[in-house]
NUGU-176786 format. One record per residue (C-alpha): residue number from 1; residue in one letter; x, y, z. Coordinates in Angstrom, 1 decimal. Layout:
> num,residu,px,py,pz
> NUM,A,X,Y,Z .
...
***
This chain:
> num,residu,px,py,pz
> 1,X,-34.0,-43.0,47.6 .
> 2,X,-32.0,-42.3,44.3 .
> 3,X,-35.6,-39.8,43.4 .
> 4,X,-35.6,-38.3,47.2 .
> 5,X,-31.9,-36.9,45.9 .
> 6,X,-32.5,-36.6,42.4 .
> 7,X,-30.5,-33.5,41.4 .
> 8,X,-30.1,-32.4,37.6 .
> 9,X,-30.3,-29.6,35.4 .
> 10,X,-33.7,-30.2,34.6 .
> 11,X,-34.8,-30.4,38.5 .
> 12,X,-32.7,-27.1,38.7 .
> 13,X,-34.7,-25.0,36.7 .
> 14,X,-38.7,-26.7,38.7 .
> 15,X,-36.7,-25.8,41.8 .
> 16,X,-36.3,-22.4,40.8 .
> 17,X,-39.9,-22.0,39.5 .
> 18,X,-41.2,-23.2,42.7 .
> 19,X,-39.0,-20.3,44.3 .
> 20,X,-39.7,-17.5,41.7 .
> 21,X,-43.0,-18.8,39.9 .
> 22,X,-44.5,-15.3,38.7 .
> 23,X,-40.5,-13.6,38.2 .
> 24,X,-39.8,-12.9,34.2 .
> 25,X,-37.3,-15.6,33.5 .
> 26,X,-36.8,-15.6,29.9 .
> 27,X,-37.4,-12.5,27.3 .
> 28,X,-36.9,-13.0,23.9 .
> 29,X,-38.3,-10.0,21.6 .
> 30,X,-42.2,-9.7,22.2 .
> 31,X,-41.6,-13.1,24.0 .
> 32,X,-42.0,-12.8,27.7 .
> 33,X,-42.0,-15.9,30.0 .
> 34,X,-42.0,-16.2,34.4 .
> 35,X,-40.6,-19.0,35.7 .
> 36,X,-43.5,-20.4,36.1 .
> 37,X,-44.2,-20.4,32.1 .
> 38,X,-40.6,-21.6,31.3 .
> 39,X,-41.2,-24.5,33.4 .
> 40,X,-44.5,-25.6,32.3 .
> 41,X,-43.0,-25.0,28.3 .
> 42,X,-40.1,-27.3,29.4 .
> 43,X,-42.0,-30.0,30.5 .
> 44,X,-44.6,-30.2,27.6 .
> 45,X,-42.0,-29.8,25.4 .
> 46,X,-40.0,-33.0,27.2 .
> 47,X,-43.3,-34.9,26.4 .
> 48,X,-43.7,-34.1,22.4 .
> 49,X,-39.6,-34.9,22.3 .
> 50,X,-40.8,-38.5,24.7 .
> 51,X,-44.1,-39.1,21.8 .
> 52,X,-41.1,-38.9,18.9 .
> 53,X,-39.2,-41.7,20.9 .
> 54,X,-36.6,-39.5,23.0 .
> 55,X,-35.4,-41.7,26.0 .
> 56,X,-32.7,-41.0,28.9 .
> 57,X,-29.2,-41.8,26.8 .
> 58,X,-30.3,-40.6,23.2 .
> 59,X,-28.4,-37.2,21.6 .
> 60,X,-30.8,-34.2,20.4 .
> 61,X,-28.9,-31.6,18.6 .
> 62,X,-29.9,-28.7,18.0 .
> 63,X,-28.7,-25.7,15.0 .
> 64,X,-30.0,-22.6,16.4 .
> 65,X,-29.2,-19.2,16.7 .
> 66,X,-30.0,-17.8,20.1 .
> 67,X,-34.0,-17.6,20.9 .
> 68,X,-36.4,-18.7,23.6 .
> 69,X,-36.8,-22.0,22.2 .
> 70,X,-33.4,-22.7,22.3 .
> 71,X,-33.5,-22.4,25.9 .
> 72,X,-36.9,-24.2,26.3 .
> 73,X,-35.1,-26.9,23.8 .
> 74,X,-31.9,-27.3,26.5 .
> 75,X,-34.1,-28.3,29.5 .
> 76,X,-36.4,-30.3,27.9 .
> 77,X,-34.2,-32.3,27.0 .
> 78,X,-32.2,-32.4,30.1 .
> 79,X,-35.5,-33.9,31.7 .
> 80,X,-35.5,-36.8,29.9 .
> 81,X,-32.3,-37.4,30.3 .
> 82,X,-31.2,-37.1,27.0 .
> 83,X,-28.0,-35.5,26.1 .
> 84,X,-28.2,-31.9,24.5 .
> 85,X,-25.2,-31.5,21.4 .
> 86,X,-25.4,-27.4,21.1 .
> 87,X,-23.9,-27.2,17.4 .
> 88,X,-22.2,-24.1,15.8 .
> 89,X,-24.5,-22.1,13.4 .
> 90,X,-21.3,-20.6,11.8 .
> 91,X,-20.1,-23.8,10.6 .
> 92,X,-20.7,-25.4,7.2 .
> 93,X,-22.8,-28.3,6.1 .
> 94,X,-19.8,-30.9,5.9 .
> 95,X,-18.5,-30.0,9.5 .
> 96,X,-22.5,-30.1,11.2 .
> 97,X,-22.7,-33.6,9.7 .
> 98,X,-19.6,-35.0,11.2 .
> 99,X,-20.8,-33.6,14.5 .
> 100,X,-24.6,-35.3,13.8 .
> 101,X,-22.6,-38.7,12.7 .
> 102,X,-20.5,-38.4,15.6 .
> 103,X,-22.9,-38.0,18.2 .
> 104,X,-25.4,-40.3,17.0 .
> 105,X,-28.1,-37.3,17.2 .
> 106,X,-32.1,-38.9,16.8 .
> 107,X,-33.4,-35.3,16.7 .
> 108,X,-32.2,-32.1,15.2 .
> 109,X,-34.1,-28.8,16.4 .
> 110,X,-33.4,-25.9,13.4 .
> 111,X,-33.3,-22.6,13.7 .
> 112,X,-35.6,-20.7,11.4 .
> 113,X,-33.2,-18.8,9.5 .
> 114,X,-30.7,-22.2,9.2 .
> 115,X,-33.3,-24.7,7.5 .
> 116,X,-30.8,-24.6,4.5 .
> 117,X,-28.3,-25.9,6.3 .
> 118,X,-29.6,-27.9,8.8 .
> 119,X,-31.1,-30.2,6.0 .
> 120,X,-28.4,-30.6,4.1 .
> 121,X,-26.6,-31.9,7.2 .
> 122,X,-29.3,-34.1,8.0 .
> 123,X,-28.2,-36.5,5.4 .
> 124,X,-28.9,-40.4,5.5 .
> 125,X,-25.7,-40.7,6.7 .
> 126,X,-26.3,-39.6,10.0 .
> 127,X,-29.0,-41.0,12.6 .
> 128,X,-30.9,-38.1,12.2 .
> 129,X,-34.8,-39.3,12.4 .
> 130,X,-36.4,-35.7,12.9 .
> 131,X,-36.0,-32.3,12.4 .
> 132,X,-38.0,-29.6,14.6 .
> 133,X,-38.1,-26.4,13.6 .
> 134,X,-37.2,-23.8,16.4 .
> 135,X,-38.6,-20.0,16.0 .
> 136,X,-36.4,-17.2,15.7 .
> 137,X,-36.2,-13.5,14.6 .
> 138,X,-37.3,-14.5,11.0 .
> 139,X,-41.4,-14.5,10.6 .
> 140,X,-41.2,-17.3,8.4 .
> 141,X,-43.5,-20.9,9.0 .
> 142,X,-41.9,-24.7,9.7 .
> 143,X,-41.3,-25.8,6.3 .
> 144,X,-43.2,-29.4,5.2 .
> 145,X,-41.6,-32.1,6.6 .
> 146,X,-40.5,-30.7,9.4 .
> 147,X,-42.0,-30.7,13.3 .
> 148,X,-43.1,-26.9,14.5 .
> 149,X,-41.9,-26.1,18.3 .
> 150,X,-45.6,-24.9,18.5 .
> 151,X,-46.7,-28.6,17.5 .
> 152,X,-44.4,-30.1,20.2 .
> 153,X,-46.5,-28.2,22.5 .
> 154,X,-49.8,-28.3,21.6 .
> 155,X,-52.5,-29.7,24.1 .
> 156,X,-49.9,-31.6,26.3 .
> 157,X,-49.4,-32.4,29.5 .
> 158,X,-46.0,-32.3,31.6 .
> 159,X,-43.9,-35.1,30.6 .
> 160,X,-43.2,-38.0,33.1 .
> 161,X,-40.0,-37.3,34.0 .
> 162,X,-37.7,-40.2,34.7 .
> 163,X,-35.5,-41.0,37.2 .
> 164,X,-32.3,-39.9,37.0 .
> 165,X,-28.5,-39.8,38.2 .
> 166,X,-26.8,-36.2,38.3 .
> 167,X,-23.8,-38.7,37.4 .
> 168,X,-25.6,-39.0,33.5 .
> 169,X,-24.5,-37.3,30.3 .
> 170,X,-25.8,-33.9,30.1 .
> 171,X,-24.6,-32.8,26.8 .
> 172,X,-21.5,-33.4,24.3 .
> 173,X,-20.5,-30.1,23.0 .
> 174,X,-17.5,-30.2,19.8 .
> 175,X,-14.7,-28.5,20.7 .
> 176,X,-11.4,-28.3,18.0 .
> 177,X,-8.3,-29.1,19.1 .
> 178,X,-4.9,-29.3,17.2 .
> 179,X,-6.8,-31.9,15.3 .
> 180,X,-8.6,-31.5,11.9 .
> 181,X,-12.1,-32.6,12.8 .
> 182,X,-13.7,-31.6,16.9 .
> 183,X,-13.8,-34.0,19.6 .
> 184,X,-17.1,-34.4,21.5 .
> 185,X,-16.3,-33.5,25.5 .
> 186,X,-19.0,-35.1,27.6 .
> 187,X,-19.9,-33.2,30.7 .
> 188,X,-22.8,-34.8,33.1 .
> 189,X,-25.2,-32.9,35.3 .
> 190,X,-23.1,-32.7,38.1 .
> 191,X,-20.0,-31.3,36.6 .
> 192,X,-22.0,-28.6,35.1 .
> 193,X,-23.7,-28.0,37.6 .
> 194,X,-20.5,-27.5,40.2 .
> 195,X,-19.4,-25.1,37.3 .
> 196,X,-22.5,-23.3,38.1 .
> 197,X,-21.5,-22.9,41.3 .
> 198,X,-18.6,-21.8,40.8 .
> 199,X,-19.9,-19.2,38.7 .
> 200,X,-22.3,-17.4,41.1 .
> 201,X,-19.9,-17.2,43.6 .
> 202,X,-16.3,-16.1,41.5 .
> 203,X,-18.6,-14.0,39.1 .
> 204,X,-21.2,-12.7,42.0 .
> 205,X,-24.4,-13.7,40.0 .
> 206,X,-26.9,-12.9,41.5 .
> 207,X,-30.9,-13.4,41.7 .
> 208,X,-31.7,-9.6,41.3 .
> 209,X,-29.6,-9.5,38.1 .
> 210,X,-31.1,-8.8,34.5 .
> 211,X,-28.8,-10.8,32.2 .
> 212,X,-28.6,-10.2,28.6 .
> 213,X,-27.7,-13.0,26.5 .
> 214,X,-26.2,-12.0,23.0 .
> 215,X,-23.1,-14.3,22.5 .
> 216,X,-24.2,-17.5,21.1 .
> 217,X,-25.8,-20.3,23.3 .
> 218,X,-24.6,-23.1,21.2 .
> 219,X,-21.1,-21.8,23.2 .
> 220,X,-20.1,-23.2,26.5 .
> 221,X,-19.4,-19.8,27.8 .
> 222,X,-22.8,-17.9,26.9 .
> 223,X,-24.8,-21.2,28.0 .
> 224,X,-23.2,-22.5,31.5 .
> 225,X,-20.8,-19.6,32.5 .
> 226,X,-24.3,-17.4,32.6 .
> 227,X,-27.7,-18.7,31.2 .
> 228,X,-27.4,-21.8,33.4 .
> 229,X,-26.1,-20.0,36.8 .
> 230,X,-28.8,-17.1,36.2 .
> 231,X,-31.6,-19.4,36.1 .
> 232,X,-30.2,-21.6,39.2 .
> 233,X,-30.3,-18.3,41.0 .
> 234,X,-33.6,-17.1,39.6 .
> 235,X,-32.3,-14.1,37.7 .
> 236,X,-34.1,-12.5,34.7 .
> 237,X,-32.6,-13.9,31.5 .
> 238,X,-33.0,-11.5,28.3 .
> 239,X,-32.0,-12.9,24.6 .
> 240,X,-30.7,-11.7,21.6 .
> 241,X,-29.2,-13.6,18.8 .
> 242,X,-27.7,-10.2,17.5 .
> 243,X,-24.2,-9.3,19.3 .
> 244,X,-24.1,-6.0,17.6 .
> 245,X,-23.9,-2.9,19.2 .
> 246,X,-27.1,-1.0,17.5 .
> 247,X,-28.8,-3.9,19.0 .
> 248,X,-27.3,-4.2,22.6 .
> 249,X,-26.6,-1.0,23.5 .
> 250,X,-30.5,-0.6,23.0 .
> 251,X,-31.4,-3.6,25.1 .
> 252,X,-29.4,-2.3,27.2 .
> 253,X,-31.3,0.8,27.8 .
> 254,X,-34.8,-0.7,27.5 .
> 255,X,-34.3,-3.8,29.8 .
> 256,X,-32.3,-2.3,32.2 .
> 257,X,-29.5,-4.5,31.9 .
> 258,X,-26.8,-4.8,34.5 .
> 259,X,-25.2,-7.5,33.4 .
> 260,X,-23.4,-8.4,30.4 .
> 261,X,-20.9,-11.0,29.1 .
> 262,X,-18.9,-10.8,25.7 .
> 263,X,-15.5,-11.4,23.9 .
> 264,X,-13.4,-8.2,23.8 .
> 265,X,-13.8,-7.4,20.5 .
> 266,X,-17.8,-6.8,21.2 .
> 267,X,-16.5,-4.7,24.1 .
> 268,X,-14.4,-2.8,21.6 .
> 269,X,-17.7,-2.6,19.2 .
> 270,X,-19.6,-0.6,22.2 .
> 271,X,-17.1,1.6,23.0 .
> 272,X,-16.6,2.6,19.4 .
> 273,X,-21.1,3.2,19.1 .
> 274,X,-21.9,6.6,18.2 .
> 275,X,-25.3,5.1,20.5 .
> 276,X,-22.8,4.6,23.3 .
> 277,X,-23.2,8.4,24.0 .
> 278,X,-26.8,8.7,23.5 .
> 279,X,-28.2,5.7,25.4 .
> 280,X,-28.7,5.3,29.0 .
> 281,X,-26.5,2.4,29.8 .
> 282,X,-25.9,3.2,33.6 .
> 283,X,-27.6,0.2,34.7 .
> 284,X,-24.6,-1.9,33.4 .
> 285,X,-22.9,-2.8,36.4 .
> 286,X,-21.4,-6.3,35.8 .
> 287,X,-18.9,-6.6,32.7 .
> 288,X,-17.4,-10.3,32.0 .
> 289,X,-14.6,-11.0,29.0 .
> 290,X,-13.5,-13.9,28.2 .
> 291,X,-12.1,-16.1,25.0 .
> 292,X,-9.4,-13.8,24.8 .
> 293,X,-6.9,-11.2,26.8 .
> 294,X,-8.5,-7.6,27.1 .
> 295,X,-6.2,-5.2,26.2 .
> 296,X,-4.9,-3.1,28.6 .
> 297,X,-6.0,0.1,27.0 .
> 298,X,-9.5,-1.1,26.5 .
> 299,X,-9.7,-1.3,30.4 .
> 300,X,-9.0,2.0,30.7 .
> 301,X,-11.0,3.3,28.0 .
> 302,X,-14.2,1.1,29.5 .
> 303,X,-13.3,2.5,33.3 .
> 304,X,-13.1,5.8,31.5 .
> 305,X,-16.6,5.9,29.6 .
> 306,X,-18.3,3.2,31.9 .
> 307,X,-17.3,4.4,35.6 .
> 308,X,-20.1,2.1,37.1 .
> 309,X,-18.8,-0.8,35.5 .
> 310,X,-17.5,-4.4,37.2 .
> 311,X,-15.3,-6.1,34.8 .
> 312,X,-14.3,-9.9,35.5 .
> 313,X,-12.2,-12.4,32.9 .
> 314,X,-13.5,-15.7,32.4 .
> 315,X,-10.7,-17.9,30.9 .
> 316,X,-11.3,-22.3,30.8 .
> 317,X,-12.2,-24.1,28.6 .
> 318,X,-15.0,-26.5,26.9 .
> 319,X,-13.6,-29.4,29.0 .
> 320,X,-14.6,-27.5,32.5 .
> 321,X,-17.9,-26.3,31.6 .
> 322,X,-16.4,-24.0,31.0 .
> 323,X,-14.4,-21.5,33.5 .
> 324,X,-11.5,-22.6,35.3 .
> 325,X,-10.2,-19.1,36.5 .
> 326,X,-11.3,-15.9,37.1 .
> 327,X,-9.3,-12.1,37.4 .
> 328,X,-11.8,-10.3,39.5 .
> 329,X,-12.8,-6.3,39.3 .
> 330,X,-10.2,-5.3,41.4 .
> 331,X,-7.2,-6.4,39.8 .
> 332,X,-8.0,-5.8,36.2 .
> 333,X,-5.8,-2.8,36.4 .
> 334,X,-3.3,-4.2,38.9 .
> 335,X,-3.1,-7.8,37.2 .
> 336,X,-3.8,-6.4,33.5 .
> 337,X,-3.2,-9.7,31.1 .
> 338,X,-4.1,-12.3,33.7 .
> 339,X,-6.2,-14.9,33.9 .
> 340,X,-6.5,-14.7,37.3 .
> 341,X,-6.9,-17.2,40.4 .
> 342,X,-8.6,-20.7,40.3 .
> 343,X,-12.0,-20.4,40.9 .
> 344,X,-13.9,-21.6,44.0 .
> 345,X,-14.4,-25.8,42.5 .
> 346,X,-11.2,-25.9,40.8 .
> 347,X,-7.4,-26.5,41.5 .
> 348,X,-4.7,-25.3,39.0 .
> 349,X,-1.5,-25.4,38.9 .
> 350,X,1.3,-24.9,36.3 .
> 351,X,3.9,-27.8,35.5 .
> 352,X,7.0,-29.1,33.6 .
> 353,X,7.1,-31.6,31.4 .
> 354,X,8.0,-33.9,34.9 .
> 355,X,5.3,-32.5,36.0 .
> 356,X,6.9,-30.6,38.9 .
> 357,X,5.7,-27.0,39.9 .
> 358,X,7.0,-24.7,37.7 .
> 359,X,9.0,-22.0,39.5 .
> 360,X,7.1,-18.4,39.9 .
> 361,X,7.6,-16.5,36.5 .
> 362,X,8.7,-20.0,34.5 .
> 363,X,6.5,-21.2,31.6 .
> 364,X,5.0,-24.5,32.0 .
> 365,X,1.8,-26.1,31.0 .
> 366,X,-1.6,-25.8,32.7 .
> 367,X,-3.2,-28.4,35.0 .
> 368,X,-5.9,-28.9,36.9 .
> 369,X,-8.3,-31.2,39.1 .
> 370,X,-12.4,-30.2,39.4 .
> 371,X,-15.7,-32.0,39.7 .
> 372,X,-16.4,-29.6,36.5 .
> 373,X,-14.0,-31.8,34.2 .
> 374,X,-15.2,-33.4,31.3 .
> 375,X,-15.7,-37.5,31.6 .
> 376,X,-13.7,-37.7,28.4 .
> 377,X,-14.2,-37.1,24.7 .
> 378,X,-17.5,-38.6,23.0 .
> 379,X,-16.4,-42.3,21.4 .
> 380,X,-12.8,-41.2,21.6 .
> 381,X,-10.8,-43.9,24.7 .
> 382,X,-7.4,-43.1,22.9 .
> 383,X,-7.6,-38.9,23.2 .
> 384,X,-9.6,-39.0,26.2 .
> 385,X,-6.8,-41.1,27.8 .
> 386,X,-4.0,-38.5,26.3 .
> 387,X,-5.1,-35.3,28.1 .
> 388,X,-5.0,-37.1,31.6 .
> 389,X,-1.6,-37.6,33.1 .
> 390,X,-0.6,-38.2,36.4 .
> 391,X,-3.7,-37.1,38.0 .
> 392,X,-4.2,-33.8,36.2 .
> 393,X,-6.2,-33.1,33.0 .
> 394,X,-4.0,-31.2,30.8 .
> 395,X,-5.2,-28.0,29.3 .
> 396,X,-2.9,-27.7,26.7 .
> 397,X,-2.6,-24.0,27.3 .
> 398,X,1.1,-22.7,28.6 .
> 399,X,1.4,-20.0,31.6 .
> 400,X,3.1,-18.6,34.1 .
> 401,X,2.4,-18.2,37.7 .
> 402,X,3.3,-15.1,39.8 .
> 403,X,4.3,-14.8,43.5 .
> 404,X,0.8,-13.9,44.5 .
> 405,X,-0.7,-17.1,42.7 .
> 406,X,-1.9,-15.3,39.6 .
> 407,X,-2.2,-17.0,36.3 .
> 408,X,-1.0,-15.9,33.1 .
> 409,X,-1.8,-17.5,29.5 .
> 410,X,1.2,-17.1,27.5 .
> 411,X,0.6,-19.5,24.2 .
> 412,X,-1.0,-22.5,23.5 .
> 413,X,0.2,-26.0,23.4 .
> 414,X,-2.9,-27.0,20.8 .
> 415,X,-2.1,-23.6,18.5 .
> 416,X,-5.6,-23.1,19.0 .
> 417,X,-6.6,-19.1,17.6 .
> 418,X,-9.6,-17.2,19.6 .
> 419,X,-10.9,-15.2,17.0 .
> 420,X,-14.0,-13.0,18.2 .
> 421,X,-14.7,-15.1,20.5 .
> 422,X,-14.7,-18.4,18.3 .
> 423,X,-11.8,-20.8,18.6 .
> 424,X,-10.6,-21.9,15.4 .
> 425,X,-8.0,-25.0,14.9 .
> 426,X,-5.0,-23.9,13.3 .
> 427,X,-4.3,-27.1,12.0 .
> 428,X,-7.4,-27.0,10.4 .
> 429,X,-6.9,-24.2,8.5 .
> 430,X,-3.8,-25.6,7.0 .
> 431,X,-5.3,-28.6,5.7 .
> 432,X,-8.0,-26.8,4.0 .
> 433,X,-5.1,-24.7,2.3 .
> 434,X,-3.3,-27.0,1.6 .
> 435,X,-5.6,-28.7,-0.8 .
> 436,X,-4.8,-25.8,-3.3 .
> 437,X,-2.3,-27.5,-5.7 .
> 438,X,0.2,-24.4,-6.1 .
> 439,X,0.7,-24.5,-1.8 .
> 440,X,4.3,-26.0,-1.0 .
> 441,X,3.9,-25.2,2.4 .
> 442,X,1.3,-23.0,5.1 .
> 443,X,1.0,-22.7,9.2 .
> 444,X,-1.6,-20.9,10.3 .
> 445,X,-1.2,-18.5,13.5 .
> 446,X,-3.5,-15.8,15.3 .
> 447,X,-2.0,-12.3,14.9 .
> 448,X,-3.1,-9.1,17.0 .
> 449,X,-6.0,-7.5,16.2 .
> 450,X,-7.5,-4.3,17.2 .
> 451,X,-11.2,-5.6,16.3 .
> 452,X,-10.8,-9.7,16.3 .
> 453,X,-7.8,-9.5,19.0 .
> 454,X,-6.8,-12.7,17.4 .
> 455,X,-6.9,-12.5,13.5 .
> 456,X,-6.7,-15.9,11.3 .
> 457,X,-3.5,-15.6,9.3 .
> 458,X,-2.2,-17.5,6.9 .
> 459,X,1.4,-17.9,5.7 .
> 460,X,2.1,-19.8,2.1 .
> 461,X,5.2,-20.6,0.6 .
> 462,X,3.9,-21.2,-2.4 .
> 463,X,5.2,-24.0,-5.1 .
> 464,X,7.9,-22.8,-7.7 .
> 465,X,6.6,-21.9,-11.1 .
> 466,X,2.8,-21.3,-9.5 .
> 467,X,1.3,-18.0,-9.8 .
> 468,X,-1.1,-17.9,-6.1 .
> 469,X,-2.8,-14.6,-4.7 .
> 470,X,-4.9,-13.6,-1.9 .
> 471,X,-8.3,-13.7,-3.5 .
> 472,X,-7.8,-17.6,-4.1 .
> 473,X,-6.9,-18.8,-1.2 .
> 474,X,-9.7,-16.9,0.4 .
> 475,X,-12.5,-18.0,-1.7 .
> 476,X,-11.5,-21.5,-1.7 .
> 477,X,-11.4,-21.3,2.2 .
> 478,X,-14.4,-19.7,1.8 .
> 479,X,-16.0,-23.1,0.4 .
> 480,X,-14.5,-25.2,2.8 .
> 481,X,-14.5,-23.4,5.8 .
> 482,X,-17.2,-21.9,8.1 .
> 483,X,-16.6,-17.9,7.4 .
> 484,X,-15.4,-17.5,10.8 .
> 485,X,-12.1,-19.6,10.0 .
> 486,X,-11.4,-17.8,6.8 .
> 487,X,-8.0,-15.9,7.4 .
> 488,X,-8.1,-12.2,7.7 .
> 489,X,-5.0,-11.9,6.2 .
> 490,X,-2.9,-13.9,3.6 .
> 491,X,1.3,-13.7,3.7 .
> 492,X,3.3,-15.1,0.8 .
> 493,X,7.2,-15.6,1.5 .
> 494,X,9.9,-17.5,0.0 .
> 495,X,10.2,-20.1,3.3 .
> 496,X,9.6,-20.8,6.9 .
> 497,X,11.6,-20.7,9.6 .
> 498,X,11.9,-24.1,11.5 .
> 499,X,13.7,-25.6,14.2 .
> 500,X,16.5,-28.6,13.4 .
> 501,X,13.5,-31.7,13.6 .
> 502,X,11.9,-29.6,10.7 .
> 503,X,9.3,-28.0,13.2 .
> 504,X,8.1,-24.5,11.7 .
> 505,X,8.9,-22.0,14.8 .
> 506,X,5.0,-20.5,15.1 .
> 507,X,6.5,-18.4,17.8 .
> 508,X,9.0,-16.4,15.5 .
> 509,X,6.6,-15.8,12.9 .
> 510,X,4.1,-14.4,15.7 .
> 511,X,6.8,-11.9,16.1 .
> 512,X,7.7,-11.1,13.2 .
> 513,X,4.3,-10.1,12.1 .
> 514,X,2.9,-8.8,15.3 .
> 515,X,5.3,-5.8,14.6 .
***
């Protein structure tokens, strides 16, 4: 019986190839595969990852830039009931090896252009037993040692696919908190899968769509807000690991496009194209921003030079896989700065530290219940256990509700900066700084940007008698940091201001230097 009603992300994507077998599902470059071809790669890929020992339970982590066998990689490894640990390119060789010792990854599929790096992670400290090597816009061959996609495919047969429970792990994916090092949310088949739900339906995605995919996959947002509802539906997927505008704006034109997801400041990055004029980009009808707030003018520039254009916001989290909310087309103008409504699986509310209803307009924390929330945090009882209370799982992110039920981020409880799209830890910023002898003291904070939205910033006070400039602190972040947590800007004063327990008040330095 449990096979009759066997429902996982795997079986998703052979239930939409027996719907839309000859449909292009996945594009990649030269690389053009139906639904049909997708599925068949997926399962004889499932069987080379079942001849190097893969089993229902086991982690495979993969270090890839987007391609079309990062996809291919995702559900193949979904039908065997592995768990899939998506793992930030940007980050350094220190930070992927905690996230391959944390998760207790067998097998680590490399992207072509990250063999460096992947391989230096893939020390004997971790469980790591293979490495594949994934393709990707480099022409460059598997390096010795290391197991080719192609071989993974070669002259076999569909795996046997297991039995499974939609209730299994699905994947771990690292998400930073306040803390220094990321915490491993675990999200099964069904709680993904709900999210995808609730993505076709708040976010209207639709079967006849042509999706381009340029924000990174490894990402919660670019893989389960829209790769993974696109192919339930049995739209065509097209992917880029370039998010640049010479590149999209392009793909754009050639494919067809008419849907397209990225943080503001790619938005931004079209709108300022010379090609932006010169391409045919009229197909775009569906526009999604998330990570961050779009700002108000942006709107009205993109209404402006993009009149055909749909915008939605996205705003969750890692921990509900990922969107919780959603500000739909027609009250981007009207609702400017919201995050919207709860969307169609998910129930939100805003709450006191009592964990009463805050009053309309009243800032209170962010709560909510979903079949889309995480099962807790990978080998991690204590902090899984903190962010439930009283029924709710606690976001950590502060709003305000209106009178019509609208959402509104105002800070964050977890001082978490979304920089470009990438969330960095501010906490883990500091601690790198601080490891500079001349730093007395340093608190990180995310300052307006017309280009980042968010910008790293740093603030020193640094120690007496210690000469400390700019180009120091950011070269040793530099080697300590992935480049996308180096600060964009470096502020020396004398002290900080803090509140009578010795807090630093993030909140006045914000304004301060948002002026």
């Amino acid at each position: 019986m449990r096979l009759l009603r066997q429902h996982t992300i795997g079986d998703m994507l052979r239930r939409t190839a027996l719907r839309y077998p000859d449909k292009v599902g996945i594009g990649y470059r030269d690389i053009t595969w139906t639904y049909k071809e997708f599925d068949d790669i997926c399962n004889r890929l499932a069987a080379g990852l079942a001849e190097l020992g893969v089993v229902a339970g086991d982690r495979v982590a993969i270090l890839s830039r987007n391609s079309h066998g990062f996809a291919a990689f995702r559900y193949a490894i979904a039908r065997l009931g592995a768990a899939c640990v998506p793992i930030n390119f940007m980050l350094n060789a220190e930070e992927v090896r905690f996230i391959l010792q944390s998760s207790g990854a067998k097998i680590l599929a490399i992207g072509s252009d990250l063999v460096t790096l992947g391989l230096a992670a893939a020390s004997p400290e971790t469980a790591v037993e293979t490495t594949v090597w994934l393709p990707g816009d480099d022409p460059t061959a598997a390096p010795d040692g290391m197991i080719s996609f192609d071989e993974l495919l070669a002259d076999r047969k569909g795996a046997e696919i297991p039995t499974l429970e939609s209730g299994m792990l699905a994947q771990i994916i690292y998400t930073s908190g306040t803390e220094s090092r990321p915490k491993g949310a675990m999200l099964t088949h069904e709680a993904v899968m709900w999210q995808y739900a609730t993505c076709v339906i708040e976010a209207e995605i639709a079967t006849g769509d042509v999706i381009l995919h340029a924000l990174p996959l490894c990402h919660c947002a670019q893989l389960d807000a829209f790769l993974g509802p696109a192919i339930y539906v049995g739209a065509t997927n097209i992917i880029t690991c370039q998010p640049r505008a010479d590149v999209i704006l392009p793909l754009i034109a050639e494919h067809r496009i008419n849907s397209f997801f990225a943080p503001p400041s790619i938005w931004i990055s079209l709108l300022r194209s010379p090609l932006l004029d010169t391409m045919d980009v009229s197909s775009l009808q569906k526009g999604y921003y998330g990570a961050s707030i779009m700002p108000v003018e942006v709107l009205r520039e993109i209404q402006q030079r993009l009149p055909g254009l749909r915008l939605w916001n996205l705003y969750g989290q890692t921990e509900m896989a990922p969107v919780a909310t959603v500000l739909k087309p027609e009250d981007q103008i009207r609702k400017a700065g919201s995050a919207g409504k709860p969307g169609l699986n998910v129930e939100t509310r805003i709450v006191n530290d009592q964990m009463e209803d805050a009053p309309v307009g009243e800032v209170g924390e962010i709560v909510h219940r979903s079949p889309q929330l995480l099962s807790g945090y990978f080998n991690e009882p204590d902090k899984s256990s903190a962010v439930v209370k009283g029924g709710w799982f606690h976001s950590g992110d502060l709003g305000t509700i209106d009178d019509e039920g609208y959402i509104t981020i105002v800070d964050r409880k977890k001082d978490m900066i979304k920089t470009g799209g990438e969330n960095v830890a501010s906490r883990e910023v500091e601690e790198a700084i601080y490891r500079l002898a001349g730093v007395s003291e340093v608190v990180v904070i995310g300052l307006p940007d017309p280009y980042w939205i968010e910008a790293v910033t740093a603030i020193i006070v640094v120690k007496a008698g210690v000469n400390l400039d700019e180009n120091t602190v950011i070269t040793h972040c530099r080697e300590c940091l992935g480049h996308f947590k180096v600060p964009k800007r470096i502020i020396f004063v004398d002290h900080l201001p803090k509140t009578a327990s010795a807090k630093v008040l993030k909140r006045d330095l914000r304004i301060q230097y948002s002026r």
